[in-house]
N, C-alpha and C positions, 0 to 999 in steps of 0.2 A: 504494500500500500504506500501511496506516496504521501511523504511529509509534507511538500511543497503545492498549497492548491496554489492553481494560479489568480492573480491578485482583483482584488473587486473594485471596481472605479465609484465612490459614492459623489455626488454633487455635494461641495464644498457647502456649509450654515446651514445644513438640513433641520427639518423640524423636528426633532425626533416623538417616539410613542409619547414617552414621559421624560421631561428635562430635568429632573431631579429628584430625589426620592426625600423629603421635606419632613416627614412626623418625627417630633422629636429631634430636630436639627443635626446639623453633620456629624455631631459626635453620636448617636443614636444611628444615619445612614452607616458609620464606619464601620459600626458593632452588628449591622445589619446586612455585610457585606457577604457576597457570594461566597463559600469557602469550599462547597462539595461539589465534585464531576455531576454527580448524577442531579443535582439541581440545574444545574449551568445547561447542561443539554435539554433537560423537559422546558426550561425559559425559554429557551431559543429555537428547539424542535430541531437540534442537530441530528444528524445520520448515527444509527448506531455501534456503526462499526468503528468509529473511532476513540468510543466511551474507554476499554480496556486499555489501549495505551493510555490514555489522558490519564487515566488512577494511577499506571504506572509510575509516568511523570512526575504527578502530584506529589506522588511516596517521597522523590526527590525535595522537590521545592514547591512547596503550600501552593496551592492555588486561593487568590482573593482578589476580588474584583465587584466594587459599589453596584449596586443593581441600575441607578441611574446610568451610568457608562453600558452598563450590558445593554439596555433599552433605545440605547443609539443602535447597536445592532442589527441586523436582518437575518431574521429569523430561516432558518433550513441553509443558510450561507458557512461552510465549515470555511471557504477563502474569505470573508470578512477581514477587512483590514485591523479593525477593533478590534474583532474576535482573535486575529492572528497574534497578537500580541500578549493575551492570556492565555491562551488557552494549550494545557499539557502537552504536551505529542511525545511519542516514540523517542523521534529523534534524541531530546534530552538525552536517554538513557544510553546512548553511543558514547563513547571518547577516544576520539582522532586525535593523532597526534599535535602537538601546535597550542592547544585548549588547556587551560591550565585554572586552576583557584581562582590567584590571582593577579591580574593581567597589567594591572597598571602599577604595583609594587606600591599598595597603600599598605602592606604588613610593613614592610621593611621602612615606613617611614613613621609606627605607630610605637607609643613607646606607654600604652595604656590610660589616655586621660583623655582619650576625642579627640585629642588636635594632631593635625596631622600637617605636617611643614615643608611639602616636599618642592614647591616654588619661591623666589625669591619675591619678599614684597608680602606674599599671600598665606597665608592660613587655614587649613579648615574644619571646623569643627563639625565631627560624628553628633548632631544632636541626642538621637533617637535610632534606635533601630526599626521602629514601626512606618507602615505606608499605607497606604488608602489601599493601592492596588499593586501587585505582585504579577511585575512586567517580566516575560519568561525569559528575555534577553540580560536582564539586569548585572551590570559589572559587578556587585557586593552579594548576587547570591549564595555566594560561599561565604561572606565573608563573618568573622567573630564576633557580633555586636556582645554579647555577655563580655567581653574583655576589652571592648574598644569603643566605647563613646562617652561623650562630655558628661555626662547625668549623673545626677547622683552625688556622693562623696567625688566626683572626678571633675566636679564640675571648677571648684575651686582653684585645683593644679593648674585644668587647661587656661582658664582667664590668665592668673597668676604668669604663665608663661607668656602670654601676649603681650600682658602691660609691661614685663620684663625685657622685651625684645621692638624696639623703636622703628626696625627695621621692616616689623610686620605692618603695614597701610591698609591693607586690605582685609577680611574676614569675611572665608565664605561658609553659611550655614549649611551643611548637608545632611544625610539618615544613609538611609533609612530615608524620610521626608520631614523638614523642620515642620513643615506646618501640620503635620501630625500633633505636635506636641499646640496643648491649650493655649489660649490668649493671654492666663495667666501666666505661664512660665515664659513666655514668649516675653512678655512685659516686662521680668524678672533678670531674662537675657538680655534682654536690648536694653535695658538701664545699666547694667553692666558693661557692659561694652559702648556704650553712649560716653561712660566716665573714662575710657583709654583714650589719651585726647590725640595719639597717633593713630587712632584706627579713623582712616578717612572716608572709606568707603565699606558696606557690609554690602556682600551679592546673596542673594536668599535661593537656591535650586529646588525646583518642587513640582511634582508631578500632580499632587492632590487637587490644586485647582480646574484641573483639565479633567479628571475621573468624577471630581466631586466641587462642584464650582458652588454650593452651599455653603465651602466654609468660608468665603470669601465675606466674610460677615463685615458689621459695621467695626467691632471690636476688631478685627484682622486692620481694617480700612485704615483705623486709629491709630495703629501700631505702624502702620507704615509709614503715614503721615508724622509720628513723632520722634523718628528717627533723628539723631544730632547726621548722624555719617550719610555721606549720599548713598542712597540704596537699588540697587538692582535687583529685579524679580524674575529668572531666569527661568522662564517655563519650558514643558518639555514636551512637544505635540509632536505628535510624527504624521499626520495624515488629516487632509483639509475636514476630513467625516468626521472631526473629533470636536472642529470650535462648531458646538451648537450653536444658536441663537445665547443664552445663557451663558456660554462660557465666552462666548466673545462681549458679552456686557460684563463677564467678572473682570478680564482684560482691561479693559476703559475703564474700569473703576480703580483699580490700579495704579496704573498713569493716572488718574485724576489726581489722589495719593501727592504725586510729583516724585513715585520710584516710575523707576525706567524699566517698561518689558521688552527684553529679548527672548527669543525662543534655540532651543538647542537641542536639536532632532538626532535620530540613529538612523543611519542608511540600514534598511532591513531587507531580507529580501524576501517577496510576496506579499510584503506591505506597500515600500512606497520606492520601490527601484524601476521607475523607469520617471521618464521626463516633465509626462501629463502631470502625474500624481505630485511631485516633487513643484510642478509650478504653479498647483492648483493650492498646493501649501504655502510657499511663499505670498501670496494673492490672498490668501484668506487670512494670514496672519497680521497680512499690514492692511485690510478692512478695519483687521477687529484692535488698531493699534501697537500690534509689537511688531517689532525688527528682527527679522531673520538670522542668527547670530554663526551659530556651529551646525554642520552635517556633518556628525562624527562617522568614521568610521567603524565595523561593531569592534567592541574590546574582545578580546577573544579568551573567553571566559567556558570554564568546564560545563557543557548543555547546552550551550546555544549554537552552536556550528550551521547548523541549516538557515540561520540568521546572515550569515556573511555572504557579502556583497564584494565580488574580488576589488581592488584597488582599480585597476585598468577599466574595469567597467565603470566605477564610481568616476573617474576620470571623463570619462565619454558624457557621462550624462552629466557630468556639471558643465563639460563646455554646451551641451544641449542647454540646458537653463541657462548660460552665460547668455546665448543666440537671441530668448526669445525675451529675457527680463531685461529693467534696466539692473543696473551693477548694486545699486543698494538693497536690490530683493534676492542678491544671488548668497548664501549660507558661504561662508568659509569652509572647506574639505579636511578635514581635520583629523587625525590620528594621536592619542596617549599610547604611550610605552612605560614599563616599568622600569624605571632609572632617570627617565628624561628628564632635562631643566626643563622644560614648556613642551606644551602640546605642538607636536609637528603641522604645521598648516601647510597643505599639499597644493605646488602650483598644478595649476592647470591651466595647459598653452592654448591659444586661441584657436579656435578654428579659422579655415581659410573665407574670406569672405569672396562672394562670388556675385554678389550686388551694391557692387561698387562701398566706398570706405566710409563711414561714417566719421563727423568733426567733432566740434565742440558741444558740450550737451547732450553726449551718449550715455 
């Protein structure tokens, strides 16, 4: 049976069934999230032949996924681009050579308190091990949250090391997903770090708004808004089917804020590797006000191999999207390595032009 269905084209701000699952507010939808194979297929009315690997899978790495996100969905669609993204398979259970724990070398820069140092300038703190949704690509699903994030008794070391280090300007929140953790603690954080007076800027990474765009509450709203350090909100879409209506108004509320959304995708394959998909995302993201930031490459993490997108191909389709975007809708091509000083941004040569040369204001 094959891992790879081939990929489903949805029209970018669709309406979906239900745009958010509401009773009892996001921390209530979190607690209400999908967890079992055999509910996810009766929601969806997937094919049955695929249920036995997916439990297999699951054995591996949890399956969870907000029921508002499944309900973007298309139901009997096992190639759903949304769906592809949760949902178990076989494959997992294979390990190719090349595929390893951990791909980007966040052990070898962990020294047990959250914060992890491994760029100059930059910082970042393990807030949380918890996420809204359990993305099957994910670079930390091996990774040891019970020994490695900022909570807790750990929380004081990791600060302590920042305010001690002048050098650090930057602080980016990570998980697991911060905005997992409540608007209390969050308030608790950011007053903390408000008082490092060389922390200039805090970047926030989180998936949660995009699976669950309820938690973007007025309390979230507040917390943005009272940041001392300039703040970026670095969301993570991979696919235009994902900004609902809803989740492109949690966006703008955002930016309103006066934090800056960028968005910072994974080349996946049988989600959004080919041209259409990739420019129907760029187009949807800057409707709904954010800036196309990173298309990573995947990290090459033990389970996700049927994920990967060879380099040369990734290549081709960014000068595709270079052709038909202007240059500020086009993602930077981007690969992490474990060891690197900074993420590799990948050039990518022009294509030849064959209708005549464009001037100024391209």
């Amino acid at each position: 049976m094959s891992t790879r269905p081939a990929p489903s084209r949805i029209t970018p701000l669709i309406e979906p069934r239900s745009l958010s699952y509401r009773s009892g507010g996001w921390q209530q939808a979190m607690r209400d999230a999908i967890t079992d194979v055999d509910t996810l297929f009766a929601e969806l009315d997937l094919p049955a032949e695929y249920k036995p690997a997916a439990r297999r899978a699951a054995a591996l790495f949890d399956l969870r996924v907000p029921r508002g996100y499944v309900a973007r969905m298309r139901r009997g669609d096992i190639a759903d681009p949304l769906l592809r993204q949760v949902l178990p398979l076989h494959a997992e259970c294979h390990d190719p050579p090349g595929f390893v724990d951990d791909a980007v070398g966040d052990n070898s820069s962990a020294v047990g308190d959250g914060l992890l140092h491994k760029y100059h300038g930059r910082a970042l703190l393990v807030t949380t091990g918890a996420c809204a949704v359990h993305c099957r690509y994910c670079f930390r699903r091996h990774f040891d949250y019970s020994a490695q994030h900022a909570g807790g008794s750990h929380t004081e070391a990791a600060l302590a090391r920042i305010a001690a280090d002048p050098s650090i300007t930057e602080v980016i929140l990570s998980g697991g997903d911060p905005l997992s953790l409540s608007n209390a603690r969050l308030d608790a954080l950011g007053a903390r770090l408000d008082a490092i007076d060389h922390v200039r800027r805090l970047r926030i990474h989180t998936r949660t708004p995009v699976v669950l765009p309820e938690r973007v509450d007025d309390g979230l709203l507040a917390w943005f808004a009272a940041r001392r350090a300039r703040t970026v909100v670095v969301l993570h879409v991979n696919h235009a089917a994902e900004l609902s209506f809803e989740v492109a108004d949690m966006a703008r509320a955002i930016a309103g804020t006066g934090a800056v959304p960028l968005n910072q995708a994974v080349l996946l394959a049988g989600v959004n590797d080919d041209a259409d998909t990739l420019a129907d995302l760029s187009l949807a993201l800057f409707d709904a006000g954010v800036m196309p930031y990173y298309l990573h490459l995947l990290d090459r993490v033990r389970g996700t191999h049927h994920f990967e997108v060879p380099e040369s191909r990734a290549v081709v389709l960014m000068q595709a999207l270079a052709a038909r975007l202007p240059g500020y809708l086009v993602p930077k091509l981007a690969r992490e390595g474990a060891g690197d000083d900074a993420k590799s941004v990948l050039g990518v040569p022009a294509r030849a032009r064959h209708a005549g040369s464009r001037g100024q204001g391209d």
